[in-house]
DOBARO-520247 format. One record per residue: x, y, z of N, C-alpha, C in turn; residue number from 0; residue in three letters. Coordinates in pm, whole numbers, plus 32768, in hexadecimal, padded with zeros to 4 digits. Atoms other than C-alpha are relative to their C-alpha. Layout:
  n_px  n_py  n_pz  ca_px  ca_py  ca_pz  c_px  c_py  c_pz  vomar  rolo
     X     Y     Z      X      Y      Z     X     Y     Z    NUM   ala
...
REM end
This chain:
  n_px  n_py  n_pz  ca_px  ca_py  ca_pz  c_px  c_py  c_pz  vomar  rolo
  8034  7F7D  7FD7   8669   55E0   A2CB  7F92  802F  7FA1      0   unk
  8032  7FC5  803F   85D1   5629   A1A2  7F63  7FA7  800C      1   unk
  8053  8038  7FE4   84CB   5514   A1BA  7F84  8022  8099      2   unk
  804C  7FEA  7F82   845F   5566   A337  7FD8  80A1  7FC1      3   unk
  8033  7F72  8022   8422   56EC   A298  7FAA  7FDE  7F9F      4   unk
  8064  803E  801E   8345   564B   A1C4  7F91  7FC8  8007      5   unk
  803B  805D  7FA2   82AE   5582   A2A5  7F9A  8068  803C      6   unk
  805D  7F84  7FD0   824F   56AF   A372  7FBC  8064  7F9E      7   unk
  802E  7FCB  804D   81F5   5765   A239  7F7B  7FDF  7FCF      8   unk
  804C  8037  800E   811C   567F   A1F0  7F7B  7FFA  8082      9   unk
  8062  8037  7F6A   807F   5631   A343  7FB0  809C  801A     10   unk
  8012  7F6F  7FD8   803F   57D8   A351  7F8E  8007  7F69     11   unk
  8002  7FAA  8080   7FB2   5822   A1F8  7F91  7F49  7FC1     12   unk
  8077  8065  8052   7EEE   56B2   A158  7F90  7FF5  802A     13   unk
  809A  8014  7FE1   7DE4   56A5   A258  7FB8  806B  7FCD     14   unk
  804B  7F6C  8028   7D88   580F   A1FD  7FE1  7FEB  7F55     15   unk
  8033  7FF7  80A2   7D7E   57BB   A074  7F9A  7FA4  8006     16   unk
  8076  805A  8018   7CB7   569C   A09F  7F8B  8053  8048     17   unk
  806C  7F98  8012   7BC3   575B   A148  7FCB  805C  7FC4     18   unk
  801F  7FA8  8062   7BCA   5846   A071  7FB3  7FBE  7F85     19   unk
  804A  8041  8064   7BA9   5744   9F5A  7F70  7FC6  7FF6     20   unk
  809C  8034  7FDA   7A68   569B   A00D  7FAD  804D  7FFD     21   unk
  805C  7FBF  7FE7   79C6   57CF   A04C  7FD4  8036  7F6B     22   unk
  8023  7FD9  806A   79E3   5841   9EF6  7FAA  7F64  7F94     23   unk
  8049  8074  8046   7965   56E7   9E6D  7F4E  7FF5  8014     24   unk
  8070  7FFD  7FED   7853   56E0   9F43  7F75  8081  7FFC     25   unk
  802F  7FB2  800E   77F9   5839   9F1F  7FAF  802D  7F8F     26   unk
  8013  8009  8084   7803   582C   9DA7  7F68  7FC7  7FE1     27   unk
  8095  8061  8045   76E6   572C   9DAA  7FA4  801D  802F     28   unk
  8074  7FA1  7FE6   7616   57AA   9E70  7F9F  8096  7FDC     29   unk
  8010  7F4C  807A   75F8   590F   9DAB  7FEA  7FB9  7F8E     30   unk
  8040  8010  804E   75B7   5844   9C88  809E  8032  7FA7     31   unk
  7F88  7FC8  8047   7730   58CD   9C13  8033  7F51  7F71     32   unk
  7FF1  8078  804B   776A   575B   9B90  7FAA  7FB1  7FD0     33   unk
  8050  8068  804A   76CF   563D   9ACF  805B  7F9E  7FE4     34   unk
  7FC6  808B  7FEB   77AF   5510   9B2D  7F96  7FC1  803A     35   unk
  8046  8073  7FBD   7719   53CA   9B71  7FF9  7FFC  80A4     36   unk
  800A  802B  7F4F   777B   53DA   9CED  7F96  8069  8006     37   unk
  803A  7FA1  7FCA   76EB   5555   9CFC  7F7B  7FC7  8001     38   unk
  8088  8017  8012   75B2   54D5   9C58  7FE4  7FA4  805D     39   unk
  8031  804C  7F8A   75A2   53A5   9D5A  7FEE  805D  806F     40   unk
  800F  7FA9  7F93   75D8   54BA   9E64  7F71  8056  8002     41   unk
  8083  7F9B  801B   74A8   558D   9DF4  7F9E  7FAA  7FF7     42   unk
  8074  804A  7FFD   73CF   546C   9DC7  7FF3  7FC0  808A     43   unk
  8019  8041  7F9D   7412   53B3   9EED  7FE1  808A  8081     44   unk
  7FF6  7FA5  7FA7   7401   552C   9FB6  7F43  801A  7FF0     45   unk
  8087  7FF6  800C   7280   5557   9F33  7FB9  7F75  8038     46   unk
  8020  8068  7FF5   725A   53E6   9F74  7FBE  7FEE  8087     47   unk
  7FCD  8006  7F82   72B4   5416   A0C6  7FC4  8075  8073     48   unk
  8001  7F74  7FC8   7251   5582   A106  7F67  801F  807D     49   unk
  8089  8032  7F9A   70EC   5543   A1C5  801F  7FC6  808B     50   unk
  7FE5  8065  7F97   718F   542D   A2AD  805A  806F  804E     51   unk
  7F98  7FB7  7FFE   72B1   5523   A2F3  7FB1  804D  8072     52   unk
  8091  7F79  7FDC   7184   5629   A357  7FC6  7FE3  8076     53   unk
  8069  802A  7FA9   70A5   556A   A40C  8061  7FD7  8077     54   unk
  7F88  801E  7F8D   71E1   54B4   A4F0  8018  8026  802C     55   unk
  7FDE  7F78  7FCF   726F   55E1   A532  7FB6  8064  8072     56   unk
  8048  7FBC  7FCE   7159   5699   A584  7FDA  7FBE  8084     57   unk
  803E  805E  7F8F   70C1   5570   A68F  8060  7FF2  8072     58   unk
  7FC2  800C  7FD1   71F9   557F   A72F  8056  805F  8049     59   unk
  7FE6  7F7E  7FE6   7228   56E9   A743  8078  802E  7FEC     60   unk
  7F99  7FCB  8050   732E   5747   A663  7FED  8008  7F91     61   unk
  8045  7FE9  8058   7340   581A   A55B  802D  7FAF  7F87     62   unk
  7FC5  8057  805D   732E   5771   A420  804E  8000  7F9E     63   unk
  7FAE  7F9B  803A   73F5   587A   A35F  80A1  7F96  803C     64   unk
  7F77  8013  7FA6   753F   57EC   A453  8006  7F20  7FE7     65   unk
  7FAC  8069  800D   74F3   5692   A430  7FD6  7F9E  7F66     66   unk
  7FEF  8007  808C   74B8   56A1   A299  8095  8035  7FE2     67   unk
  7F67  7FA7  8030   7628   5741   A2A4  806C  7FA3  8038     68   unk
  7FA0  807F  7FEB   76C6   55F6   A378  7FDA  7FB7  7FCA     69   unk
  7FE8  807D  8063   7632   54F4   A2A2  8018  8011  7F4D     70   unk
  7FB0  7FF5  8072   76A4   5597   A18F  8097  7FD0  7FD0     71   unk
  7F61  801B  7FDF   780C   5581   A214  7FF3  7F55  8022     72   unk
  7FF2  808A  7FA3   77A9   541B   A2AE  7FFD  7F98  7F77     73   unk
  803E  803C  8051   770D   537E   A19E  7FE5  8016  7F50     74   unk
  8014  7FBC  8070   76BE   545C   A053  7FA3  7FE7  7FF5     75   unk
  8086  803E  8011   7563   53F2   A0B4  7FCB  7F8A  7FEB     76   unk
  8016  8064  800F   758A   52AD   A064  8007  7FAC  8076     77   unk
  8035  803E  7F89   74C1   51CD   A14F  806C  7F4F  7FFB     78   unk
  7FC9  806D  8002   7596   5093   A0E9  80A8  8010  7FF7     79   unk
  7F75  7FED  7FED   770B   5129   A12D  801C  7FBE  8064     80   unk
  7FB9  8027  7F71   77F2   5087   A20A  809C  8018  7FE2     81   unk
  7F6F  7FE0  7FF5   7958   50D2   A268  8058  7F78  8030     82   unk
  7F73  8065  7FF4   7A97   501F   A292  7FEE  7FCA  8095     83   unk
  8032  8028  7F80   7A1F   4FF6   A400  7F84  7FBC  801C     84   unk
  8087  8063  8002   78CC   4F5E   A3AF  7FC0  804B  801E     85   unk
  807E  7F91  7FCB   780C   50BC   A42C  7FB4  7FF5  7F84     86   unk
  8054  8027  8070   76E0   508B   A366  7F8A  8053  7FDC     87   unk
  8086  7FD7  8014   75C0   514D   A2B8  7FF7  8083  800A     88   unk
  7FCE  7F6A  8035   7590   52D5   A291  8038  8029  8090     89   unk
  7FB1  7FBD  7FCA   7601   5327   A3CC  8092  7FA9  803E     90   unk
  7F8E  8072  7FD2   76FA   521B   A3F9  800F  7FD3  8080     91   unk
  8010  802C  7F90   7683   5187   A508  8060  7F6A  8040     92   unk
  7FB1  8076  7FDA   7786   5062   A5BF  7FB6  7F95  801C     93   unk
  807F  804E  8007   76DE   4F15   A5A3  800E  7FC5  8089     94   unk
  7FC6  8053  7F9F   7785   4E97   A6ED  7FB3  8057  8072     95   unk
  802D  7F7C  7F9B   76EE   4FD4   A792  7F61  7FC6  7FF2     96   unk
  80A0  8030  8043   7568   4F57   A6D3  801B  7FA8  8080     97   unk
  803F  808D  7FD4   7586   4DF9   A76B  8027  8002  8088     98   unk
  7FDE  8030  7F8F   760D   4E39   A8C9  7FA4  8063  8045     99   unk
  8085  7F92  7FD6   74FD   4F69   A8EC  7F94  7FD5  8014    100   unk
  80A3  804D  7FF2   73D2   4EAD   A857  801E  7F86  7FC6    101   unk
  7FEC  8080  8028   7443   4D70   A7D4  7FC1  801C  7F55    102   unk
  8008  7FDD  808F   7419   4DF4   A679  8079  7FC6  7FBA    103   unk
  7F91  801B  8086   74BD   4D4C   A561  8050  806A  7FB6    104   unk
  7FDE  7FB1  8092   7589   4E16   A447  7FA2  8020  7FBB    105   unk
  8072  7FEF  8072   7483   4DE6   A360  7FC3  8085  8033    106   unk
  804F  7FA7  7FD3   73A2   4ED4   A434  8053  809E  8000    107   unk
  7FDC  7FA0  8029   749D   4FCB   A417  7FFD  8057  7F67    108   unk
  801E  7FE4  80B6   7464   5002   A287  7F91  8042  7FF6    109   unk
  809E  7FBE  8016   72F7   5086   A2E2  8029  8086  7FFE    110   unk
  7FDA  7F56  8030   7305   5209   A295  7FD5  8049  8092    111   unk
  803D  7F8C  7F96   7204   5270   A3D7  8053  7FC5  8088    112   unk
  7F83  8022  7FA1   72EC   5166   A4D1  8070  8051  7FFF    113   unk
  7F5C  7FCD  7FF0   7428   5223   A46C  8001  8097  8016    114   unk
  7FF6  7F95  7FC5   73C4   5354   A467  7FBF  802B  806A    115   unk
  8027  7FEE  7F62   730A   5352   A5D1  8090  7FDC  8046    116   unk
  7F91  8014  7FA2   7437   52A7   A65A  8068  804B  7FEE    117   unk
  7FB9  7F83  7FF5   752C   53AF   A5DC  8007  8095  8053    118   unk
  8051  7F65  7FB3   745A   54DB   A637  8010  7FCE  8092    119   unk
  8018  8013  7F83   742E   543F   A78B  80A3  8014  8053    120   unk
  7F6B  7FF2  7FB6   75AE   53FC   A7B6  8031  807E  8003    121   unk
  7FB1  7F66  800F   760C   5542   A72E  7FC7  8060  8043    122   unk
  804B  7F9D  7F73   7505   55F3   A839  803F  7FD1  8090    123   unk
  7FD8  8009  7F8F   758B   552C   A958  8092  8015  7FEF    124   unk
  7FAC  7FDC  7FCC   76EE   5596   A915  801F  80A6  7FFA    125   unk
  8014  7F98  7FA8   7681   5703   A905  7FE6  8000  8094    126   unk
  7FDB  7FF0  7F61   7610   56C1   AA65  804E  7FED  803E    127   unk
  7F90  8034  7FD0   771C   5629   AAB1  806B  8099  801D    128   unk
  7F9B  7FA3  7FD0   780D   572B   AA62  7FE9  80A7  7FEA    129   unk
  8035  7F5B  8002   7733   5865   AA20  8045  8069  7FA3    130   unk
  7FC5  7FB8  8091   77C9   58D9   A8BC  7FE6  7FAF  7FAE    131   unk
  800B  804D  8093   7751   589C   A75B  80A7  7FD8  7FF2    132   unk
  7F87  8040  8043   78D0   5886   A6F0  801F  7F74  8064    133   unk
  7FF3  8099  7FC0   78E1   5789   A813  7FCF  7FAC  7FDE    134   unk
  8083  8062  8011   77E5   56B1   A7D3  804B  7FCE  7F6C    135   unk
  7FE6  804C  8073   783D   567B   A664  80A6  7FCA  7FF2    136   unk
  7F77  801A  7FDE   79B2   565C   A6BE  7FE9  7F6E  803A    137   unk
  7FFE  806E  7FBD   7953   5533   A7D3  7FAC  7F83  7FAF    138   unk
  8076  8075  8054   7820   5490   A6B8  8084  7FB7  7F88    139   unk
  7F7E  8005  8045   7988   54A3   A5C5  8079  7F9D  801C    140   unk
  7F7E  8014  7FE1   7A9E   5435   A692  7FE4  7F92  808F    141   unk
  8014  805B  7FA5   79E4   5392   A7BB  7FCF  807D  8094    142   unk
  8003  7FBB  7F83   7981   543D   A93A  807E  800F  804F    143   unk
  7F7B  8021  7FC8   7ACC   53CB   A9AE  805E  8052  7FCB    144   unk
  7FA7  7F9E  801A   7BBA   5470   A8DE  7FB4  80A7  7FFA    145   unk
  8022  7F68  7FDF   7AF2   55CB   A91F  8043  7FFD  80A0    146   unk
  7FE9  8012  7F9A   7B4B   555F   AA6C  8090  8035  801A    147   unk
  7F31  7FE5  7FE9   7CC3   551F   AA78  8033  8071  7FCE    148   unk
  7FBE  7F60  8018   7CE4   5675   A9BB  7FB5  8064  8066    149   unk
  7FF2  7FA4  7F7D   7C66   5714   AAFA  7F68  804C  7FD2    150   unk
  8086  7FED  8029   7AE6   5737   AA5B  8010  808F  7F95    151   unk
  7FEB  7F7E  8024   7B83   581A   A947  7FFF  7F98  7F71    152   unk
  7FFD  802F  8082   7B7C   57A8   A7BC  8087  7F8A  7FF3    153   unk
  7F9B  807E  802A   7C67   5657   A776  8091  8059  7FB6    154   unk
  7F83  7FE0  808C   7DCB   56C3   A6B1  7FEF  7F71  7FB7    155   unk
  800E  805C  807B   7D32   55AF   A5CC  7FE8  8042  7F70    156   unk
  8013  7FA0  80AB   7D60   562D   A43B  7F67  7FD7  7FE2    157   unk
  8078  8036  8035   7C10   5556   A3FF  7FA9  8035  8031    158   unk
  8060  7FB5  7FAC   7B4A   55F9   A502  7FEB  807A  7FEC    159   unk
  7FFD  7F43  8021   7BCA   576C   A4D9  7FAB  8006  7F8D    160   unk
  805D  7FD0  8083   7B30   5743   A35D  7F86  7F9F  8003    161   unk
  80B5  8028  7FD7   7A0D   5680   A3CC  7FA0  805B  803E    162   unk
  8050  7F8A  7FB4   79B9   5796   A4C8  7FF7  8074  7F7B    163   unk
  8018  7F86  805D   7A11   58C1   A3B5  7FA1  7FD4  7F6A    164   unk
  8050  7FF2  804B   7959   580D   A2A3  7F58  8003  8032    165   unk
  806B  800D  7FE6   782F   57A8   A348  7FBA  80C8  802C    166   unk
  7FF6  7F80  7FBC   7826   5910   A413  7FC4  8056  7F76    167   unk
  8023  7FB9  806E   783F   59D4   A2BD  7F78  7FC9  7F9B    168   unk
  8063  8012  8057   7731   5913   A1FB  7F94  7FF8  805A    169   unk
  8077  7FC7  7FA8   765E   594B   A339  7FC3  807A  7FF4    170   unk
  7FF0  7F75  7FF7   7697   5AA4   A327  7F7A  8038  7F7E    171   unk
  8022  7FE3  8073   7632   5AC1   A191  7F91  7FAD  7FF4    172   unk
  8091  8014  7FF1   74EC   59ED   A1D6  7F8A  805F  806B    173   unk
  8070  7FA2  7FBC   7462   5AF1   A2EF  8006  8074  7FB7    174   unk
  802A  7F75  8038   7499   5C08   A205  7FBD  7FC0  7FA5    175   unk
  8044  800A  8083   7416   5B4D   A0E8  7F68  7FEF  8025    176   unk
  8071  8022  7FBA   72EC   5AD6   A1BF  7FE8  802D  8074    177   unk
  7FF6  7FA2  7F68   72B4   5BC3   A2D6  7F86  7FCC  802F    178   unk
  8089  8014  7FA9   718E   5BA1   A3B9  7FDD  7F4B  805F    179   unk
  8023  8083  7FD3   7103   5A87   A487  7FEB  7F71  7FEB    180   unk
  7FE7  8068  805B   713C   593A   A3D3  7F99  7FAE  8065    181   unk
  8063  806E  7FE5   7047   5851   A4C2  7F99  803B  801C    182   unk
  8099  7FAF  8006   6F0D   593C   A49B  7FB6  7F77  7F79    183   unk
  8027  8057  8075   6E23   5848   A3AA  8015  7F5D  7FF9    184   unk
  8033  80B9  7FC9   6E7F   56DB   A427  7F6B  7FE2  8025    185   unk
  8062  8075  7FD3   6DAB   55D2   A47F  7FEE  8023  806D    186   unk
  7FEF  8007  7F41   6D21   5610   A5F1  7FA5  7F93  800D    187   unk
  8055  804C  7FD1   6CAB   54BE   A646  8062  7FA7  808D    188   unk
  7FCE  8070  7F7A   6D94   542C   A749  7FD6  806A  806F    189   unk
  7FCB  7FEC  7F4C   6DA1   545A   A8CB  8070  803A  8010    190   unk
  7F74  7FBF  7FFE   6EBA   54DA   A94B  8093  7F89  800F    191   unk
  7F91  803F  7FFA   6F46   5382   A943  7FE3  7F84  7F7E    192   unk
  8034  8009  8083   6F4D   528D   A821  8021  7F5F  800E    193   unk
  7FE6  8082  7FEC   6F50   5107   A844  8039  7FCC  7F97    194   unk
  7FD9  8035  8050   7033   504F   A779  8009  7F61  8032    195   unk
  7FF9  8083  7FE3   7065   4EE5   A742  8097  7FD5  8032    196   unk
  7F6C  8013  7FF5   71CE   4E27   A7A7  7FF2  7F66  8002    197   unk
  7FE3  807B  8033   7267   4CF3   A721  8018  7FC2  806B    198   unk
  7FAF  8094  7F60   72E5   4C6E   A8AC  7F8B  7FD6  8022    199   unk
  8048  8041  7FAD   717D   4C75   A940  7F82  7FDC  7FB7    200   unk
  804D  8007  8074   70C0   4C47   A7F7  7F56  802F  8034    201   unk
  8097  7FD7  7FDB   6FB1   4D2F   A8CD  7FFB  809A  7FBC    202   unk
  7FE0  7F47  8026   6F84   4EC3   A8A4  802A  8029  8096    203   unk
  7FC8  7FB0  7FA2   7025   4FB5   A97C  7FDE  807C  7FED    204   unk
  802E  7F75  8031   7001   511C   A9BA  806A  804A  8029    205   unk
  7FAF  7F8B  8014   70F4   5212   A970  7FFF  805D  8091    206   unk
  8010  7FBE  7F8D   714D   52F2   AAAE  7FE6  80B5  7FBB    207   unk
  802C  7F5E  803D   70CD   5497   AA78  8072  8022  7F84    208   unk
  7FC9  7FD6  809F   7163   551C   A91F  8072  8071  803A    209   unk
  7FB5  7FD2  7FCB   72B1   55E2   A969  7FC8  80A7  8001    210   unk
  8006  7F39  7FFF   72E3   575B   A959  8076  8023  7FC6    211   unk
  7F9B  8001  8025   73D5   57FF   A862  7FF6  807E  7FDC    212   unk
  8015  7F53  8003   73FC   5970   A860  7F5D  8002  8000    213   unk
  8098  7FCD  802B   72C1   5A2E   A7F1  7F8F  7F8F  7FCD    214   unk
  803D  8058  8069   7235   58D6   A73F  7FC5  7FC3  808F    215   unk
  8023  802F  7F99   71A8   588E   A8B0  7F73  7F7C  8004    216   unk
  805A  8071  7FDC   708F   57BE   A940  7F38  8035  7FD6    217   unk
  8091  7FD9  8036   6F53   58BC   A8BF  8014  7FD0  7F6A    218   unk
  8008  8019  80C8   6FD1   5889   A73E  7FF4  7F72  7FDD    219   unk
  803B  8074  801D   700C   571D   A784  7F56  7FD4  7FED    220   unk
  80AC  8032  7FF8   6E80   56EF   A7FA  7FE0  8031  7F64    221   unk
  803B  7FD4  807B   6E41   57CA   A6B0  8050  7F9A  7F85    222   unk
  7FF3  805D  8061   6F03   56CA   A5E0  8005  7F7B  8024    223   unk
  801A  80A6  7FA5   6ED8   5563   A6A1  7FD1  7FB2  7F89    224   unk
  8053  8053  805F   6E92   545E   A58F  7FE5  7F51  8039    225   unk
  800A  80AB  7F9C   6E35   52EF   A5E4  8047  7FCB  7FAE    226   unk
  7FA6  808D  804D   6F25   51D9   A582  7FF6  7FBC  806D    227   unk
  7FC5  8067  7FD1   6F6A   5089   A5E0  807B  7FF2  7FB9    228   unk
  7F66  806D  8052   70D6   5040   A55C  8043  8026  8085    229   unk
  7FBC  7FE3  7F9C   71C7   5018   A652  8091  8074  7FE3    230   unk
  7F67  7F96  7FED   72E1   5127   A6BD  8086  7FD8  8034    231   unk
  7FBD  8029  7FA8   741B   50D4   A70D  807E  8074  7FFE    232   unk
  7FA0  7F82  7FFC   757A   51BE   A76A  803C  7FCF  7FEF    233   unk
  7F5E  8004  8034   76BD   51F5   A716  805B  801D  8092    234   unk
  7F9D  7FFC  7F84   77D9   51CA   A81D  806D  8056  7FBF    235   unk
  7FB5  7F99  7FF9   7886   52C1   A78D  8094  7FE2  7F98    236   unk
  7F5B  802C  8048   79B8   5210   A6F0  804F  8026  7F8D    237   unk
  7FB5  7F77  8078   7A7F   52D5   A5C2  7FCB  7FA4  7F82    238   unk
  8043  8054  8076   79BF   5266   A45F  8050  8049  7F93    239   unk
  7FF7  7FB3  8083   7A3F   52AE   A2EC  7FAF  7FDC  7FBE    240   unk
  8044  8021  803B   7926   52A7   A21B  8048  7FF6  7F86    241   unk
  7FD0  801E  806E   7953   51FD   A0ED  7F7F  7FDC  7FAA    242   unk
  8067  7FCA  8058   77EE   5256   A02D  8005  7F6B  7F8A    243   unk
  801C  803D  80A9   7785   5125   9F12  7FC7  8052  7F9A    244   unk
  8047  7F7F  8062   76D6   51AF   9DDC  7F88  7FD2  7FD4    245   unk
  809A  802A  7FE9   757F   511D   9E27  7FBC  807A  7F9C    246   unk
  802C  7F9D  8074   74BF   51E0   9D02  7F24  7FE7  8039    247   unk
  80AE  8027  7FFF   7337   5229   9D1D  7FB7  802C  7FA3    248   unk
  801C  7FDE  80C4   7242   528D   9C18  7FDE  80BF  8021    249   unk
  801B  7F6D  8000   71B1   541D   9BFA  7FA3  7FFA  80A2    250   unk
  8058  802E  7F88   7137   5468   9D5D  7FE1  80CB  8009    251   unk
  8001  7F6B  800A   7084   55D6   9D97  7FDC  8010  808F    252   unk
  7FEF  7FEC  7F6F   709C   569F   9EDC  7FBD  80A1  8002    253   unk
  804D  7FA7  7FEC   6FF5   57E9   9F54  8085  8047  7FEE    254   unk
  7F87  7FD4  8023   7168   5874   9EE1  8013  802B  7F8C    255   unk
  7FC2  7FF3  80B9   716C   57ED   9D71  800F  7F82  7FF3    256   unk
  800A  80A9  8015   71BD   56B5   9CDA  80A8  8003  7FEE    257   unk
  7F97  807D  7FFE   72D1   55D8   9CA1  804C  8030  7F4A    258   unk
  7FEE  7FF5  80B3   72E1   564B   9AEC  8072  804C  8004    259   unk
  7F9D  7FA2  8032   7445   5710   9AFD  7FE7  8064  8037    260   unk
  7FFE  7F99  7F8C   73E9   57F1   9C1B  8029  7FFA  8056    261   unk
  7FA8  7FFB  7FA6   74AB   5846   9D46  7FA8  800F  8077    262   unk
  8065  7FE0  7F81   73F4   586A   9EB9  8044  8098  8019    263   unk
  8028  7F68  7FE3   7473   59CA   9ECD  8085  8026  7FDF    264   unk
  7FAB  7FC6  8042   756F   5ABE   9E2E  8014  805D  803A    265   unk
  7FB7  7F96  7FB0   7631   5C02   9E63  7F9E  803E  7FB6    266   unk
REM end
């Protein structure tokens, strides 16, 4: 008896500390609160990264505020993470999902502007899908399916609930910290569509019109459109634990601040 009250004690009450514990880890480093080796990988690889993040985002029409706050949770910015499932690269993209999309290897998942187009892209088509931010990052989390079988309502998964409340909250504390229009000042040199290359037909292809994701619509895309060739590929959705390496880089400076024992934004 005493074990099964335990059991449930447990099952009620650990997912909530660990979230708690993640959010405060990751929170810490970002404010600049710490000066551990991981934080400092986190802050370097977040300036490293912070352009690609921008520009992806923006071309794809989402803001980049929302999806600097999931590859935080996904990745810690680090473009060379992979999880116990093999999801790979800052947004932890599934490699089985790469190669049956575009015949993309793994490898191609490790690129910074591949992972984060194919994130952004997945995580816009399952807003359409189910027409809620908390949805959307619930189904990019846990999969489209289990949003499903819970009747298109948040998973009772512990991993998900604090995937949705961390990501959510450090969304939150980047639009106050950074208010205003985040893809004003891109690159405007693409079209409205953007040819990439792919490993099956070793030709180029062209991207179909750029999504739509709240307010981050199809006038702000044209105002931030950049040209690439790397290829994009998506995520099928399948439940990832990121498990972050500690890939280190050297001093990198950003229209923010640098990398020297500073935080990207405080209370």
């Amino acid at each position: 008896m005493n074990k099964l009250i335990w059991a449930v004690t447990a099952a009620l009450f650990l997912p909530t500390l660990a979230e708690a514990g993640q959010r405060e880890r990751v929170e810490s480093c970002l404010k600049g609160r710490k000066q551990t080796p991981s934080c400092r990988n986190m802050l370097a690889n977040y300036w490293k990264h912070e352009s690609v993040i921008e520009r992806g985002a923006c071309l794809e029409g989402v803001d980049p505020r929302l999806m600097k706050s999931l590859i935080a949770y996904e990745s810690m910015y680090d473009n060379k993470a992979v999880s116990p499932v093999s999801a790979t690269g800052l947004t932890q993209v599934m490699p089985a999902t790469a190669m049956s999309e575009f015949g993309l290897n793994r490898s191609r998942l490790y690129h910074p502007e591949t992972s984060v187009r194919a994130g952004t892209r997945y995580l816009n088509k399952m807003h359409r899908q189910f027409g809620r931010l908390d949805l959307a990052l619930a189904a990019y989390n846990a999969g489209p399916g289990k949003v499903k079988q819970a009747g298109n309502r948040i998973p009772n998964i512990g991993e998900t609930k604090a995937y949705l409340n961390n990501v959510t909250a450090l969304y939150s504390a980047f639009k106050q910290k950074f208010p205003g229009q985040q893809c004003v000042g891109q690159t405007a040199k693409a079209a409205a569509t953007t040819p990439v290359q792919t490993a099956s037909n070793g030709g180029r292809v062209t991207l179909p019109s750029k999504l739509t994701f709240g307010s981050y619509g199809a006038a702000k895309q044209k105002q931030a459109a950049v040209h690439t060739t790397q290829p994009v590929s998506r995520n099928n959705g399948g439940q990832r634990i990121s498990q972050p390496g500690g890939t280190r880089f050297g001093r990198e400076n950003s229209r923010m601040g640098s990398v020297s024992g500073n935080g990207i934004y405080s209370n």
